[in-house]
N, C-alpha and C positions, 0 to 999 in steps of 0.2 A: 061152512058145512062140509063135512071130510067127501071125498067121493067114496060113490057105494062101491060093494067088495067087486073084483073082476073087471072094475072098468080100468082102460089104459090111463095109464099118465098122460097129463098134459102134455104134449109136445113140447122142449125148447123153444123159446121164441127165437133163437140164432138161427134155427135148421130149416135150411134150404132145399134137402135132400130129405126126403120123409122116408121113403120108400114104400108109398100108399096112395100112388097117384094125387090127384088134386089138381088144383089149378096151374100150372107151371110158370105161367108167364108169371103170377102174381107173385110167385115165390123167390122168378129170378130177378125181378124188380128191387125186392128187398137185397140183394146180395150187394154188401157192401165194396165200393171202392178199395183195389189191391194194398198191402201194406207197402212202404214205397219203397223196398228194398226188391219189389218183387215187381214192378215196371219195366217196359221193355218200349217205351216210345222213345223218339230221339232225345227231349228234354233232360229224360231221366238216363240216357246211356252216357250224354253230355256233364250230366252233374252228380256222376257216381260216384264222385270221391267224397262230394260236400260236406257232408255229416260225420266223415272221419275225424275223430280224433287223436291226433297224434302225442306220446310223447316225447319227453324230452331225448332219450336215448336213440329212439327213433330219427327225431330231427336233425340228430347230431352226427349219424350214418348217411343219411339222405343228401345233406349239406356236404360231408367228406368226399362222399361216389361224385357228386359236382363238382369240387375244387380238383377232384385227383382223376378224372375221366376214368373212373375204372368202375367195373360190374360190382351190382350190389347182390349180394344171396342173400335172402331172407330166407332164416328158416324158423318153425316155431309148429302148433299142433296144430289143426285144420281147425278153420273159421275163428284166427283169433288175429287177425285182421290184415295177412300180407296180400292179399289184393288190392283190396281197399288201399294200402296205404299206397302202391303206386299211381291208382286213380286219383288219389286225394293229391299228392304232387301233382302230377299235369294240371289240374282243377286248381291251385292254388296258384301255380308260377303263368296260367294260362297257356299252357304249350299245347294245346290242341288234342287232338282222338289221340287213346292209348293202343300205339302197336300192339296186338297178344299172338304170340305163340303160342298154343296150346301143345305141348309133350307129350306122346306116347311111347310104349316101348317099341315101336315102329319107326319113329321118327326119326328121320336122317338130316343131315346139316344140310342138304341141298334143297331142302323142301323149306327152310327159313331164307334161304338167299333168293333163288330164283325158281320161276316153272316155265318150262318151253313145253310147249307141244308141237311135238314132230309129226302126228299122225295129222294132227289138221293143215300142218306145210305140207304134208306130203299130199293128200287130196286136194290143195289147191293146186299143187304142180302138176297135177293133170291137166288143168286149166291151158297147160301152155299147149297142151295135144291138140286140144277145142282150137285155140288159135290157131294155130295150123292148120287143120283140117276149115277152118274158117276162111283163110287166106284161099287156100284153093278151091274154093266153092266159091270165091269174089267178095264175102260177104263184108262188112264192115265194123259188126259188133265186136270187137273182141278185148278179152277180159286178161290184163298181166297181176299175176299173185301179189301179195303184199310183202314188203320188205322184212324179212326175218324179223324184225323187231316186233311186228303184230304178234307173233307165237311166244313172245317173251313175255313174263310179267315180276315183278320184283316179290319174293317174300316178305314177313314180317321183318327180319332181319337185314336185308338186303334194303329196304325200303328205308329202316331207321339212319342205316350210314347214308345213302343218297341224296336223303333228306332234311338231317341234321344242320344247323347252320351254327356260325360261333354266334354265342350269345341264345340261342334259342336251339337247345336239343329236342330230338324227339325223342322221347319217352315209350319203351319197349319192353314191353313185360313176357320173359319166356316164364310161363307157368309149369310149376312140377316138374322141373327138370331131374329131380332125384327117380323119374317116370321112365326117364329116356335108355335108349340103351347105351352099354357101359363105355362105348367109344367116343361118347357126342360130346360128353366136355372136355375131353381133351382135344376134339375136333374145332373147338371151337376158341383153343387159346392160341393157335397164329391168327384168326379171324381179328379176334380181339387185341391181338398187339401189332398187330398192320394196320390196322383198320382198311384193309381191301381185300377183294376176291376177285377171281375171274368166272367170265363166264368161256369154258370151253367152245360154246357151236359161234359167238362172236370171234376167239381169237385166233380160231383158222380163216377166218376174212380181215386181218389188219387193215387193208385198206378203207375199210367199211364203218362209219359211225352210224350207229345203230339208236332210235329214240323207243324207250320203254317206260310202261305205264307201271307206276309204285301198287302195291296191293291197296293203298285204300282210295285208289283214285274215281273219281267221281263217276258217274252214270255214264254222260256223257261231259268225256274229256275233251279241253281244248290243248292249243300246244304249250303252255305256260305247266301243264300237267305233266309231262312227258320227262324223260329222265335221260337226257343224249350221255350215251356209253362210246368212248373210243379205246380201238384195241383191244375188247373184248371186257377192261378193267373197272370197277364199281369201287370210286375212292371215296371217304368221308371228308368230308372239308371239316367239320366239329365231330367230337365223340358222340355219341348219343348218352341218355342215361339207360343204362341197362338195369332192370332189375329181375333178378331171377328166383321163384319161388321154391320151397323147397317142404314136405312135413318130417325132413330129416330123416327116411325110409332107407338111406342107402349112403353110403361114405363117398367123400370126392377125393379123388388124385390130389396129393400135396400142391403140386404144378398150378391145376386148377384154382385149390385156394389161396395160391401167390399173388396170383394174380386178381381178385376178387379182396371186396371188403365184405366183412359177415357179419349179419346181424341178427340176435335170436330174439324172436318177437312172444316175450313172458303172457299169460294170461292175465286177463284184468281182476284188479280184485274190488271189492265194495262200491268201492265210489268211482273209479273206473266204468264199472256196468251200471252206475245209476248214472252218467254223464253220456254214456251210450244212449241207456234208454228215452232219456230226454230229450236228445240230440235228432230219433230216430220215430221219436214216436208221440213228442210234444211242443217242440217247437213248432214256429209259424209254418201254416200249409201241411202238418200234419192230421191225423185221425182223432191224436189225443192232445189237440194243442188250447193250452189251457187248463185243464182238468187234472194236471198234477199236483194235486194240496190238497189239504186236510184229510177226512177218511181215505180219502183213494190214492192218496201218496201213502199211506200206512200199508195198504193194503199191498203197492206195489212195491215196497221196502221189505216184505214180510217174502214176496214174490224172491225177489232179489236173495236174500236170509235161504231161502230154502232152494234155490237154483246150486247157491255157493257152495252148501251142507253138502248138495248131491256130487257136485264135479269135485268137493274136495276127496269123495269116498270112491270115484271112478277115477278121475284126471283125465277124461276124454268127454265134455260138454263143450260146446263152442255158445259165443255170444248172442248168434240168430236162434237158439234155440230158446233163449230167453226172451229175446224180441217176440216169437209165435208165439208164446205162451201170452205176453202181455197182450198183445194185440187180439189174440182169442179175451182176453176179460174185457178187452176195451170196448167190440162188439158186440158184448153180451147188455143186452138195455138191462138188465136186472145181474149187477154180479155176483150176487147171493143166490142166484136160484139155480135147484137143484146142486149143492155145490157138491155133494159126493162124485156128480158124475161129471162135473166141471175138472175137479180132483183128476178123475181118472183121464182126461183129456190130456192134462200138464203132464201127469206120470209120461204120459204115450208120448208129446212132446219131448221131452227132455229122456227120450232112451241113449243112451250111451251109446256113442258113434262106432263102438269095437263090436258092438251086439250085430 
């Protein structure tokens, strides 16, 4: 029986957010588990590479940057998968947490090697006044500062040479570096062909070996954690793998690409993003696992078909916008209903990343 004239439409049974009051709790009961690209507990910052799929082109740069210790640049158009792929190396070869650099146009080379804080030495060496004045009061408490190396801590870059061993690199992802300003890569090609830096406030104390904690060192570090610096100097025993991201925004110094291997990461096509989407959205432990076949594999091929049509007439669509889209049909207990305004969901999804 149609409803009568003036009464509202049924509500979606997806919508969580009514904007009519109601019961809240009951609504947020219903909200589904996050799509797993969008986790943020340790399992999933551990197994973020997994679901990457690499190709062959790709494999064949990955493998070169290792045999020839030298920096990878990827570059390619955003979200067509150069993060992922560095997480999916570390996740494949097992080499543990991925260094990240995140680049700004602020970003200076010494914010990747090392951070000292001088204003909290500096507050502590008042400490030495307190002792003093403690001394001649008789008293017995007294408190000596900690060795410069407490005020030290290694950056991401500083941490990957330190920590690098042969046979087991760590893996170092400086992201958007085409972000940075225009002096940082070429700041960063004697880094790269020494493989050592100094720290200045250590090598005006030569006498002095100095233990410092790598940036991803644990909560509470023991000394097996510590990083012993002599001379002030921060050497690599193995190269690390470096790979540095890029959306091609901005030209590098010849210099820089001498030294670097490049690799330009193509958008997927067809069967590419149905190998994505399976990988992401239907295998085991996913949302949609099992459920890819007959009608609803039609349905998400057709998804697929008209994702392609759209990025072919932009050429700025990335792959997670295809994921959102599926993953909103996959929650939908009825994917026929209402499809006009399901439609308009996926339009609003898939807006072109230039808009």
């Amino acid at each position: 029986m149609p409803p009568e004239d003036n009464q509202p439409d049924p509500k979606p049974n997806w919508w969580i957010f009514g904007g009519d009051g109601g019961d809240a709790q009951e609504r947020l009961q219903r909200l589904p588990d996050e799509p797993p690209w969008r986790r943020f507990d340790e399992e999933a910052r551990t197994k973020r590479g997994k679901h990457f799929i690499s190709r062959p082109e790709e494999i064949d740069m990955v493998n070169a940057a290792l045999y020839l210790r030298r920096p990878l640049l990827v570059t390619g158009k955003p979200g067509v998968g150069k993060t992922s792929l560095t997480y999916a190396v570390a996740e494949d070869l097992g080499l543990g947490k991925v260094l990240r650099w995140s680049i700004t146009t602020s970003t200076t080379l010494k914010e990747g090697l090392y951070h000292y804080d001088a204003i909290a030495r500096l507050q502590d060496a008042s400490l030495k006044q307190v002792e003093a004045r403690a001394e001649a009061a008789q008293e017995t408490d007294k408190t000596t500062p900690p060795p410069i190396g407490h005020y030290l801590r290694l950056g991401p870059l500083g941490t990957a040479f330190a920590t690098s061993q042969k046979k087991r690199p760590r893996v170092l992802l400086i992201d958007e570096i085409d972000k940075s300003d225009i002096d940082l890569p070429n700041n960063l090609l004697h880094i790269f062909e020494e493989g050592e830096f100094t720290i200045p406030e250590l090598e005006r104390m030569p006498g002095e070996e100095a233990c410092i904690l790598p940036c991803d060192a644990p909560e509470k570090p023991v000394e097996k954690d510590y990083i012993n610096v002599k001379r002030g100097k921060v050497r690599c025993e193995a190269f690390p793998l470096v790979v540095m991201t890029s959306n091609a925004e901005r030209e590098f110094p010849p210099a820089f690409l001498r030294r670097c291997l490049k690799l330009d990461m193509g958008l997927p096509d067809d069967k590419a993003l149905k190998d994505i989407v399976k990988a992401h959205l239907f295998g085991p432990g996913t949302p949609g696992y099992g459920r890819l076949q007959g009608e609803f594999e039609a349905k998400i091929d057709q998804l697929i078909k008209d994702f392609l049509e759209r990025r072919n007439d932009t050429q700025n669509l990335a792959a997670d916008q295809l994921l959102n889209a599926i993953y909103m049909v996959l929650r939908n207990a009825d994917p026929d209903q209402r499809y006009g305004d399901r439609k308009k969901l996926i339009e609003a999804l898939w807006r072109p990343l230039s808009d």
